[in-house]
C-alpha positions as a Markdown table, in Angstrom:
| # | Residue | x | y | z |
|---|---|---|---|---|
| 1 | Unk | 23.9 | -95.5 | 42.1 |
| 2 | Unk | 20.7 | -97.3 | 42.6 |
| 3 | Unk | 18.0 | -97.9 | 39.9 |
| 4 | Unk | 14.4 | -98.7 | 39.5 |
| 5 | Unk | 12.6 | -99.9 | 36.8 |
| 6 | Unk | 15.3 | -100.0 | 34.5 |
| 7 | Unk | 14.1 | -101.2 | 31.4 |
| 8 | Unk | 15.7 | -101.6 | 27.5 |
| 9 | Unk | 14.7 | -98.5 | 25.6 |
| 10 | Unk | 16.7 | -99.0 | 22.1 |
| 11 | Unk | 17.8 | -101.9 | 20.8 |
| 12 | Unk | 19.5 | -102.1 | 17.0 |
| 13 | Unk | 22.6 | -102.6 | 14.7 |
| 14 | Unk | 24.0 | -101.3 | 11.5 |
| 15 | Unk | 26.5 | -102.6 | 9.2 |
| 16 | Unk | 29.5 | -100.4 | 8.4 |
| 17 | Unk | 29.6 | -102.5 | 5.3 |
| 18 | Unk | 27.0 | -105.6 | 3.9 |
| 19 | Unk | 29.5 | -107.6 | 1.5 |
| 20 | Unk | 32.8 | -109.4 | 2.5 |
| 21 | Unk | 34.3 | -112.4 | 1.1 |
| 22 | Unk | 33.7 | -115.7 | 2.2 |
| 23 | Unk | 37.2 | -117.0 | 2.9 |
| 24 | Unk | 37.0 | -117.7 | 6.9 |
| 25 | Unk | 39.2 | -114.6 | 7.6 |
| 26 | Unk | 38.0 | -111.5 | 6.2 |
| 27 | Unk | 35.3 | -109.7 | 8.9 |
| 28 | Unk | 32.5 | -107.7 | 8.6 |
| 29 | Unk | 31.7 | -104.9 | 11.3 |
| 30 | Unk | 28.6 | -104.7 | 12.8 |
| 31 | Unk | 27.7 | -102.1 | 15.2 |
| 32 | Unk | 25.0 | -103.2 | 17.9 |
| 33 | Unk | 23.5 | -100.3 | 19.9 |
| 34 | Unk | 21.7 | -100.5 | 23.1 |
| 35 | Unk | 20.4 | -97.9 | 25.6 |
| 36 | Unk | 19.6 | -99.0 | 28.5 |
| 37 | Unk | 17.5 | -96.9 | 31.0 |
| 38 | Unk | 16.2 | -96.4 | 34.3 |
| 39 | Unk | 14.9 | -93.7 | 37.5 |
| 40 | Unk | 17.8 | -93.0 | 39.9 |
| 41 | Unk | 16.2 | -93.5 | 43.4 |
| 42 | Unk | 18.5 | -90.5 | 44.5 |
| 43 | Unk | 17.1 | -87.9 | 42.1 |
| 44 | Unk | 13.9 | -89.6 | 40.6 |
| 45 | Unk | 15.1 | -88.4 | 37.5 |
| 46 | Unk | 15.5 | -90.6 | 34.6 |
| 47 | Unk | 19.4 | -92.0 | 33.9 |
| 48 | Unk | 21.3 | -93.9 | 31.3 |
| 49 | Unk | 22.0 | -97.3 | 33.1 |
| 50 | Unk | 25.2 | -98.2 | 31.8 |
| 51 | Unk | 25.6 | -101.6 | 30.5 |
| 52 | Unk | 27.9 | -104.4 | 32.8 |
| 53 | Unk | 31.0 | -106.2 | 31.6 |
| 54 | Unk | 29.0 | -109.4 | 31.9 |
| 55 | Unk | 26.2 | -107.7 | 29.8 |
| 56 | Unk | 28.4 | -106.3 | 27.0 |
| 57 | Unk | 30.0 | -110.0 | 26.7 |
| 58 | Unk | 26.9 | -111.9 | 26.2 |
| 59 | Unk | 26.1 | -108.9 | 23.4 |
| 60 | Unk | 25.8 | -111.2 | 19.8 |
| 61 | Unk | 24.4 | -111.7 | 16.5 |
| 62 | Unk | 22.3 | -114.6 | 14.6 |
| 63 | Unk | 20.2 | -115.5 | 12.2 |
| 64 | Unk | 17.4 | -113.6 | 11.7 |
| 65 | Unk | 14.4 | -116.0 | 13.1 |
| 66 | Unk | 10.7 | -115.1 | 14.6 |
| 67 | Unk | 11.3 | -118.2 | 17.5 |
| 68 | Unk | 10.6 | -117.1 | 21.2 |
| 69 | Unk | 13.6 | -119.5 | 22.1 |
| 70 | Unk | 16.1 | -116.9 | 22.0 |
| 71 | Unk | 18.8 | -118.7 | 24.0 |
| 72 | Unk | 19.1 | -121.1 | 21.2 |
| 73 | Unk | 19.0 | -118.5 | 18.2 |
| 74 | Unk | 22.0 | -119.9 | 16.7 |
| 75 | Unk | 24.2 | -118.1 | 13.1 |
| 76 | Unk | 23.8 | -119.1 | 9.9 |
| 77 | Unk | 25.8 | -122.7 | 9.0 |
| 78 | Unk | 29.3 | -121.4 | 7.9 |
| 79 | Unk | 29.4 | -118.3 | 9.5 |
| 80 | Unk | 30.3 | -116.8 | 13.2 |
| 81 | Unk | 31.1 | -114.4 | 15.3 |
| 82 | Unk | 34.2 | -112.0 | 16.4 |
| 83 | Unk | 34.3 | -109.8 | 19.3 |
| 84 | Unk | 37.7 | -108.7 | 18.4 |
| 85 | Unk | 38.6 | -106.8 | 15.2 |
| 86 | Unk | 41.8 | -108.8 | 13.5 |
| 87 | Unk | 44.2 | -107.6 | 11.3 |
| 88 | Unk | 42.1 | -108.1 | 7.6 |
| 89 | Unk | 41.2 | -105.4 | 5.8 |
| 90 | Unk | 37.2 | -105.2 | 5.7 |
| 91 | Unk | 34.9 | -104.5 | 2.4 |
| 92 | Unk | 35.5 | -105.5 | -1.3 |
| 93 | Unk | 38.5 | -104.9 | -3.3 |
| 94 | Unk | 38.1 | -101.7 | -5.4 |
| 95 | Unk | 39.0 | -103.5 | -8.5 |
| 96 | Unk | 39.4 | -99.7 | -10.4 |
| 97 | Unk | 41.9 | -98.2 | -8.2 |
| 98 | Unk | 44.7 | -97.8 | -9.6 |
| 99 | Unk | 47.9 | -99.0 | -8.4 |
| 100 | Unk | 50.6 | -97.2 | -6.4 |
| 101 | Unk | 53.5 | -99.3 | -7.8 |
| 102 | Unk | 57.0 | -98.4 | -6.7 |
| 103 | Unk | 59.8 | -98.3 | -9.1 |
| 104 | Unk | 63.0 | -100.9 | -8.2 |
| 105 | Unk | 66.4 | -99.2 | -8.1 |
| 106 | Unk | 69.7 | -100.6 | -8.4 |
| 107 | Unk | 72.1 | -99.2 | -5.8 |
| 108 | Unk | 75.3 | -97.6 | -6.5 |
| 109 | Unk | 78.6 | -99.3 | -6.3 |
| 110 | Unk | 79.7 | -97.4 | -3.2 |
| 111 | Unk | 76.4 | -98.5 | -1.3 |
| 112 | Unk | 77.2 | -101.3 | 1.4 |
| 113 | Unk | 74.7 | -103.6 | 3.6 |
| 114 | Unk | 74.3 | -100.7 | 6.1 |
| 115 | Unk | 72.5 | -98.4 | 4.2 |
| 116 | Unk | 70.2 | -101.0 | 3.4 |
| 117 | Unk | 69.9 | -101.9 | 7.2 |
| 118 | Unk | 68.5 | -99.0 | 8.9 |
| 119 | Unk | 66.0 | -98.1 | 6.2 |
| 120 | Unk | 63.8 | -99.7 | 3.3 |
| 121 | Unk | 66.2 | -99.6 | -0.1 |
| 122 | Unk | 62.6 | -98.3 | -1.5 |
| 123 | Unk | 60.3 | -96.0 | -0.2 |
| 124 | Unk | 57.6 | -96.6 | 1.6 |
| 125 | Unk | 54.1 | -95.2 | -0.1 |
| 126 | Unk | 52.0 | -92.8 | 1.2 |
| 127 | Unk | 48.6 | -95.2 | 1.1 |
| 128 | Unk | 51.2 | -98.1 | 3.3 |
| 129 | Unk | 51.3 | -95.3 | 5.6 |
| 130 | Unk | 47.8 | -94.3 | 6.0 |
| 131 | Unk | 46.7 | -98.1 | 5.9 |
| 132 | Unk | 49.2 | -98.4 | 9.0 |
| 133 | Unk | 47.6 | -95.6 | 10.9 |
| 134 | Unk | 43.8 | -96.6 | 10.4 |
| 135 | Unk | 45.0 | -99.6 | 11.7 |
| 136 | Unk | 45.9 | -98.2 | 15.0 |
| 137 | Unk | 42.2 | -96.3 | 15.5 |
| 138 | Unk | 40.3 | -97.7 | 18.5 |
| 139 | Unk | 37.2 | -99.1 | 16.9 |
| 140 | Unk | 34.9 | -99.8 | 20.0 |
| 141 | Unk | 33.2 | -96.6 | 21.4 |
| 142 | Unk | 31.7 | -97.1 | 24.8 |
| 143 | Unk | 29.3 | -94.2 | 26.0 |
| 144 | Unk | 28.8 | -93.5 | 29.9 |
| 145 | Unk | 26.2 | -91.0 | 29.9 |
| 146 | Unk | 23.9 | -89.3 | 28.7 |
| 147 | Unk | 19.9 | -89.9 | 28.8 |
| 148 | Unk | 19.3 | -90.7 | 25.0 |
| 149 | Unk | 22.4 | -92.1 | 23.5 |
| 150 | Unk | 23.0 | -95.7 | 23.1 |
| 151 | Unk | 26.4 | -97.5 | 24.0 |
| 152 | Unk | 27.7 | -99.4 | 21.1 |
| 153 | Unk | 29.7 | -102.2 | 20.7 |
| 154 | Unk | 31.8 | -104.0 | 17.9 |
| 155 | Unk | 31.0 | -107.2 | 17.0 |
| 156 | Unk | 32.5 | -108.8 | 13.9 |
| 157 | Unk | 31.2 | -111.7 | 12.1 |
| 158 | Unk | 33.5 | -113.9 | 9.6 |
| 159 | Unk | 31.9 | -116.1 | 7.1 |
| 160 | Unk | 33.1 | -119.7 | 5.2 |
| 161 | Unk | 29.9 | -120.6 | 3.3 |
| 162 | Unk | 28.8 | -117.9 | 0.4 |
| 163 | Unk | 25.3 | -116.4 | 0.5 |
| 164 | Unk | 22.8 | -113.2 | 1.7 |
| 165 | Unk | 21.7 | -113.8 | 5.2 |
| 166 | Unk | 19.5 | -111.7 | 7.0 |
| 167 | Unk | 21.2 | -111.1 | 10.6 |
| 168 | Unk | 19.9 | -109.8 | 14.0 |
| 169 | Unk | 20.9 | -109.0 | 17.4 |
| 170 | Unk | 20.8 | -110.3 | 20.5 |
| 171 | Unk | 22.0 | -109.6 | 24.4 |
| 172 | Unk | 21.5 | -110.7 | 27.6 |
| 173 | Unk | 20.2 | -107.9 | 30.1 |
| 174 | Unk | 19.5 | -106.9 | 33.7 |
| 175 | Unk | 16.1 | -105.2 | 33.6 |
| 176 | Unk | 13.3 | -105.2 | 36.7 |
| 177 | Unk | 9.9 | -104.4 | 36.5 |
| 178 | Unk | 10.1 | -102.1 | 40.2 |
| 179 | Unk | 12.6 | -102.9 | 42.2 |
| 180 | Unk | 13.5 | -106.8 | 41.6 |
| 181 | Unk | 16.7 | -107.2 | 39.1 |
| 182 | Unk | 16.4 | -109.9 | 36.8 |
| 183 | Unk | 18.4 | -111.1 | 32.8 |
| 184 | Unk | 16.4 | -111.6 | 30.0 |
| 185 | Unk | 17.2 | -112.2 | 26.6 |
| 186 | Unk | 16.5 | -109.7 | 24.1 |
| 187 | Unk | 16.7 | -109.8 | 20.5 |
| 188 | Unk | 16.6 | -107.2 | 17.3 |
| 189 | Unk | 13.2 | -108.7 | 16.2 |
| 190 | Unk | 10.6 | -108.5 | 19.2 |
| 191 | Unk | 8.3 | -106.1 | 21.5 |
| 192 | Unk | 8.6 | -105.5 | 25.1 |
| 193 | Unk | 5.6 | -103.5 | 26.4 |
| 194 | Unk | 5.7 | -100.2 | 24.3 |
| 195 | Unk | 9.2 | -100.8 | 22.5 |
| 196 | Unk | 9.3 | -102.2 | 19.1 |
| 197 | Unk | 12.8 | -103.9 | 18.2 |
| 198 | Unk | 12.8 | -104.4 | 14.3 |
| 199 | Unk | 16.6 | -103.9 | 13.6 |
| 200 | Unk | 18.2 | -106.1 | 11.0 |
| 201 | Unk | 20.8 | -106.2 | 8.1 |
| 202 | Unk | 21.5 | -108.2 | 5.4 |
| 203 | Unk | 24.9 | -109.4 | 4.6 |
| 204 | Unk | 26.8 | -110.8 | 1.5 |
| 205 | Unk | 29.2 | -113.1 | 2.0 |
| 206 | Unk | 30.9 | -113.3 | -1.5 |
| 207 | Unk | 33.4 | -116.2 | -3.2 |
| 208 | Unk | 36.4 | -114.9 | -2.4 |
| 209 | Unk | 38.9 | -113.1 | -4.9 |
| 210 | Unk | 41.7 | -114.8 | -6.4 |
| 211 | Unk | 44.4 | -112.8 | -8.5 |
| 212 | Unk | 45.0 | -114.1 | -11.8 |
| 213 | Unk | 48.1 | -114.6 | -13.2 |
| 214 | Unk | 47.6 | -111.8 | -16.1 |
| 215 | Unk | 46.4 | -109.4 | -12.8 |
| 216 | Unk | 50.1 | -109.4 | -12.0 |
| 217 | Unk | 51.7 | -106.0 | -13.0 |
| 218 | Unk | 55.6 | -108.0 | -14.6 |
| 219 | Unk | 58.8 | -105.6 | -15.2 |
| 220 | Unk | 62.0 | -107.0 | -15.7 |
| 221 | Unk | 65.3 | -104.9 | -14.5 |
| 222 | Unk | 68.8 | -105.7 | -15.9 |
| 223 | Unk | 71.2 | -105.4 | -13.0 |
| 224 | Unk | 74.2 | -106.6 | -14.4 |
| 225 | Unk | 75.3 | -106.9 | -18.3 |
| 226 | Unk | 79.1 | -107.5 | -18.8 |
| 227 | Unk | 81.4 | -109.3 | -21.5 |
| 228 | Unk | 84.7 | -110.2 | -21.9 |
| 229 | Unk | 86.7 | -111.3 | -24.7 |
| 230 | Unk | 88.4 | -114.5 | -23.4 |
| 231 | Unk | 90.3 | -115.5 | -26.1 |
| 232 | Unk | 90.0 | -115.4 | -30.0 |
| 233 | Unk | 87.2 | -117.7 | -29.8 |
| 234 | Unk | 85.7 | -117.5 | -26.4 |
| 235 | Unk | 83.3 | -114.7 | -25.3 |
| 236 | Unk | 82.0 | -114.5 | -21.5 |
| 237 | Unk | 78.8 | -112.8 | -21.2 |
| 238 | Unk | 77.0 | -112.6 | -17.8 |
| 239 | Unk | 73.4 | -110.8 | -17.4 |
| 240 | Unk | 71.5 | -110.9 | -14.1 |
| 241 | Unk | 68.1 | -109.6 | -14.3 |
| 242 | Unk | 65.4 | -109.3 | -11.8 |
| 243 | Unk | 61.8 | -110.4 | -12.8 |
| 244 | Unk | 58.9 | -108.9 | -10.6 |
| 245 | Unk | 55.2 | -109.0 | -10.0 |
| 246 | Unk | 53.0 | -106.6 | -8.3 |
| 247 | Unk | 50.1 | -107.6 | -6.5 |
| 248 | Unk | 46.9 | -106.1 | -8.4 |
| 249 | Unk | 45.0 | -103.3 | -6.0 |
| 250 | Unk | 47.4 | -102.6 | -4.0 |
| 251 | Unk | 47.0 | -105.7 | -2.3 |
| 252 | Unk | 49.7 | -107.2 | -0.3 |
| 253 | Unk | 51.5 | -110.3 | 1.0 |
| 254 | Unk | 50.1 | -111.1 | 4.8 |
| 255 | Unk | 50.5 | -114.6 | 5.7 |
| 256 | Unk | 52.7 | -117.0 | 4.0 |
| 257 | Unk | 52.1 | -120.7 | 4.3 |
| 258 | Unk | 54.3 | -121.7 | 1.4 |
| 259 | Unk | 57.5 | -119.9 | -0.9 |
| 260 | Unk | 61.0 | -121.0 | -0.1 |
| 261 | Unk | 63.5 | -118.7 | -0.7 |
| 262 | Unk | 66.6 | -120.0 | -2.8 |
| 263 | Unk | 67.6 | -121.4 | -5.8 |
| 264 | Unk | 64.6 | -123.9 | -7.6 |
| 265 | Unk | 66.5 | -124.3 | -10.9 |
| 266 | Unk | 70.1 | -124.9 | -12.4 |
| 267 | Unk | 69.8 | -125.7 | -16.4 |
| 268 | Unk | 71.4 | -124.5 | -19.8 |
| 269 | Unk | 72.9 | -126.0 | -22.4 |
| 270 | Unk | 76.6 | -128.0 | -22.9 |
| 271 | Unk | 76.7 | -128.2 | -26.4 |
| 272 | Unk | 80.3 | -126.8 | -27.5 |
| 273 | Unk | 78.9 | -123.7 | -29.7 |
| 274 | Unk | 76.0 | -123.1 | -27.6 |
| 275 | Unk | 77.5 | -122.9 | -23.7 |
| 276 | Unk | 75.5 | -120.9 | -21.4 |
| 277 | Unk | 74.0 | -122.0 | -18.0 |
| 278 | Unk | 70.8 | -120.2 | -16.4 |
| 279 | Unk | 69.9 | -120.0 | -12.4 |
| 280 | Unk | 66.1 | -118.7 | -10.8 |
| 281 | Unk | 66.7 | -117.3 | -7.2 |
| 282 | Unk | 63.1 | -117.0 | -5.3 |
| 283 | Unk | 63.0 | -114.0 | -3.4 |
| 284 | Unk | 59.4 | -113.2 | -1.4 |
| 285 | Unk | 59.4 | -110.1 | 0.1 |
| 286 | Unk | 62.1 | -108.9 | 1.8 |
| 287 | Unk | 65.8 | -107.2 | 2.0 |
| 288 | Unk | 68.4 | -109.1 | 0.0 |
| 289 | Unk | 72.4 | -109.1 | -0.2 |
| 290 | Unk | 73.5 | -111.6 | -3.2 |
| 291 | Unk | 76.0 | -112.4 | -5.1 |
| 292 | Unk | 76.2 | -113.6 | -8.3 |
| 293 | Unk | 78.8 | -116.2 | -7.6 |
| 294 | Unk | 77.8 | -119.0 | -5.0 |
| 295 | Unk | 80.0 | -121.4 | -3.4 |
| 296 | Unk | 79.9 | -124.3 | -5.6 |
| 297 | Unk | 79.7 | -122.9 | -8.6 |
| 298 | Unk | 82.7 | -122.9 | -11.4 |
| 299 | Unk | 85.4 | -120.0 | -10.0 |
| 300 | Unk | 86.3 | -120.1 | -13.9 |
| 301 | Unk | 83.4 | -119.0 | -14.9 |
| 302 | Unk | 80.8 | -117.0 | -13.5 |
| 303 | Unk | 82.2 | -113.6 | -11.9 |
| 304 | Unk | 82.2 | -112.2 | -8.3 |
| 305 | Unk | 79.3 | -109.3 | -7.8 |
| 306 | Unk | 77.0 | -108.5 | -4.7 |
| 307 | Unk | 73.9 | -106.5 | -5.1 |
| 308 | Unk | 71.0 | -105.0 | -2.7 |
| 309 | Unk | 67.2 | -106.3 | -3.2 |
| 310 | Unk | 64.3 | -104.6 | -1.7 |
| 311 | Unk | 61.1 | -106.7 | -2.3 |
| 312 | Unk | 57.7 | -105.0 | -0.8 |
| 313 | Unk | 55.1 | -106.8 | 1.1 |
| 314 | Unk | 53.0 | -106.2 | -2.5 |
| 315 | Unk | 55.9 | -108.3 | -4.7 |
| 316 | Unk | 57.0 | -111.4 | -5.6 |
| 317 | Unk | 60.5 | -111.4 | -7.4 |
| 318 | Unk | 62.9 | -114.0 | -9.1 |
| 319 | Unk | 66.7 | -112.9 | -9.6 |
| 320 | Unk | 67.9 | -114.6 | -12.9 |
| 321 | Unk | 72.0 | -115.7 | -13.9 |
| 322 | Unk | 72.5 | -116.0 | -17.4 |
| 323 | Unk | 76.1 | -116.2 | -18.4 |
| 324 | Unk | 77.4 | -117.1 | -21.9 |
| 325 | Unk | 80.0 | -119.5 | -22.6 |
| 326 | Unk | 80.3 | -121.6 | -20.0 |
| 327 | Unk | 78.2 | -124.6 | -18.6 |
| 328 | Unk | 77.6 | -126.2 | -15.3 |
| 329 | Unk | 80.4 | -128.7 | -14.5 |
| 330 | Unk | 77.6 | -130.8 | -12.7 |
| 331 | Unk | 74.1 | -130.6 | -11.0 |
| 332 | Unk | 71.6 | -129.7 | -13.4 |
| 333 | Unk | 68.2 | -129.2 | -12.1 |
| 334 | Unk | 64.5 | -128.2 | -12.4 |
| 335 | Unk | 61.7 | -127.4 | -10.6 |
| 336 | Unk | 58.6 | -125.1 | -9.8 |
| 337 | Unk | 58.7 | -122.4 | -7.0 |
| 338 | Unk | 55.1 | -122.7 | -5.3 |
| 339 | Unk | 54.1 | -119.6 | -3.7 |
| 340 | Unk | 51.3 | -119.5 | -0.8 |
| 341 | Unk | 49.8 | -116.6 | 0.9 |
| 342 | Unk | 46.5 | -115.2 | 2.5 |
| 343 | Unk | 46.2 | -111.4 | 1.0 |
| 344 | Unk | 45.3 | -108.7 | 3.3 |
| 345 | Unk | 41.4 | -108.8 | 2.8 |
| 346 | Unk | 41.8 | -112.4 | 3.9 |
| 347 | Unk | 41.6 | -114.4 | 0.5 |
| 348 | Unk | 44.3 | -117.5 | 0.1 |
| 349 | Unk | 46.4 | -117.1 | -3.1 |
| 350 | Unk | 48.6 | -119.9 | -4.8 |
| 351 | Unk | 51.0 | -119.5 | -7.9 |
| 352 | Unk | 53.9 | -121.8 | -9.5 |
| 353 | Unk | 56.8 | -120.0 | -10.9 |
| 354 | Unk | 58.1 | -122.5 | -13.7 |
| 355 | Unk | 61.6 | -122.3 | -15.7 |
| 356 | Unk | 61.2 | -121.8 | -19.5 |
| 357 | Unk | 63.3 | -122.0 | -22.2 |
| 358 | Unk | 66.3 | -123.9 | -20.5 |
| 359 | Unk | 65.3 | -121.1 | -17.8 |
| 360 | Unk | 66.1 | -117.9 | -19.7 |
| 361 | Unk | 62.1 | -117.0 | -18.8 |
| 362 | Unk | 59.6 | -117.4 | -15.9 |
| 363 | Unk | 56.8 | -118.2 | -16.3 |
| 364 | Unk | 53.7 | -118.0 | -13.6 |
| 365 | Unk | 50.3 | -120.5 | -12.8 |
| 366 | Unk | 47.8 | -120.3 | -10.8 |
| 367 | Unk | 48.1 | -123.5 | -8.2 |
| 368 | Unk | 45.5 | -125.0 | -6.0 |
């Protein structure tokens, strides 16, 4: 099909949303809109002109300027530009929703590894579900025809340095005056003969949000609890609990840079009418068999159990050993658990799990 005079007759963009946080990950979605026209020498009748591969690619946004130079129109310092949507969340945390927390649950005796294997020990919530099928919708819309509506593509711009800038558009287009084809640059913010471009948004990039340690939703869950009279004078008592935190706002766990699984502490106390000896397990999320007795540790003491641990992408969880009257033959030890993610709205978070009270008690810091 064979054009004439084709020429740009609507030229904008729109923001889905205007604030995002400035972390160098999250996007914000911009939808730029261009129809571009001309008269089919077939029919004489004026046609959409459908916009080239080449001309869609060189379709872009920067900073909102007045200069005539618009090959050099460069973004704001700090921020730039995405063509493809990645897998962040976009907009602000709604900091009043409330939570879908899961409750944990303790499998029964007779439950072994495989029914732990082929699906989640928890269930999975209805807003994880919905999250993962928004995910899958096919942002960019690309319009063939029609005499009046624009095509529209997806750009998405990212941001490192805070601040409200004022954006525009620009692309690079085939238009002729007759029959001669030629590109020019064209930009949100100019006139070309009768049209008026005056399209622009303003954005917020905002400091980006970092969970406090009193954000975290804590529950503790007592898995095991059993004694046993020894002798006259000796009582065994062995408690393993589970500690857990929640994300806040049903954020979750996307990117991990730091958070070892394992033990980080062995400690109690060897005085003869105070025996006890404590142990912190990290666990980040995942599925868990454990047992309560490890390979080096005192066969006299401490007493054989597995159990099943589901942690969710949302949880961050530290299995504790406390067992009464006995002490660690050898290798006491201490240490912090440093803990290193990027959240799903693209915003690094950092916390130190310490051991207190000859580690009877977590406790957990915010870390740089």
């Amino acid at each position: 099909m064979t054009f004439r005079n084709v020429h740009v007759s609507q030229f904008s963009l729109e923001a889905v949303s205007t604030r995002f946080y400035a972390n160098g990950r999250q996007q914000c979605h911009i939808r730029v809109k261009i129809l571009k026209q001309g008269i089919n020498v077939s029919t004489g009748m004026l046609n959409t002109v459908p916009l080239t591969q080449q001309e869609r690619k060189t379709v872009t946004t920067a900073l909102f300027s007045s200069s005539l130079n618009y090959e050099d129109l460069p973004m704001p310092p700090g921020w730039e530009i995405n063509k493809k949507r990645n897998e962040y969340e976009m907009g602000i945390i709604n900091q009043r929703r409330e939570q879908n927390l899961t409750k944990w649950f303790r499998p029964k005796d007779i439950l072994n590894e495989e029914e732990c294997t082929n699906k989640p020990c928890l269930p999975v919530s209805n807003e994880q579900k919905i999250q993962a099928e928004m995910e899958n919708i096919l942002t960019e819309t690309v319009i063939k025809q029609g005499n009046n509506v624009p095509e529209i593509i997806n750009v998405y711009i990212i941001a490192s340095t805070t601040g409200i800038q004022r954006i525009m558009a620009k692309a690079t287009l085939d238009v002729s005056d007759g029959n001669q084809i030629s590109p020019v640059t064209f930009t949100t913010n100019m006139n070309v003969g009768v049209n008026v471009f005056n399209s622009t948004v303003n954005l917020e990039a905002i400091t980006p949000f970092s969970i406090q340690p009193n954000m975290l939703s804590y529950s503790s869950q007592t898995i095991q609890n059993i004694e046993e009279q020894i002798s006259k004078w000796v009582k065994y008592h062995q408690n393993i609990t589970l500690f857990r935190w929640v994300l806040p706002y049903n954020l979750k766990i996307m990117e991990m840079s730091d958070g070892h699984l394992g033990v980080f502490y062995r400690l109690g106390s060897t005085h003869e009418n105070n025996l006890f000896m404590t142990r912190g397990y990290f666990l980040r999320p995942g599925n868990y068999s454990l047992h309560a007795r490890q390979v080096r540790d005192p066969k006299g003491c401490i007493w054989q159990y597995k159990y099943f641990i589901n942690i969710n992408s949302n949880e961050i969880a530290v299995s504790l050993l406390h067992f009464k009257g006995c002490a660690w033959p050898s290798g006491y030890y201490t240490g912090q658990r440093r803990l290193s993610f990027v959240d799903n709205f693209g915003n690094h978070q950092s916390f130190l799990f310490t051991p207190e009270d000859n580690g009877r008690k977590i406790s957990v810091n915010r870390s740089n």
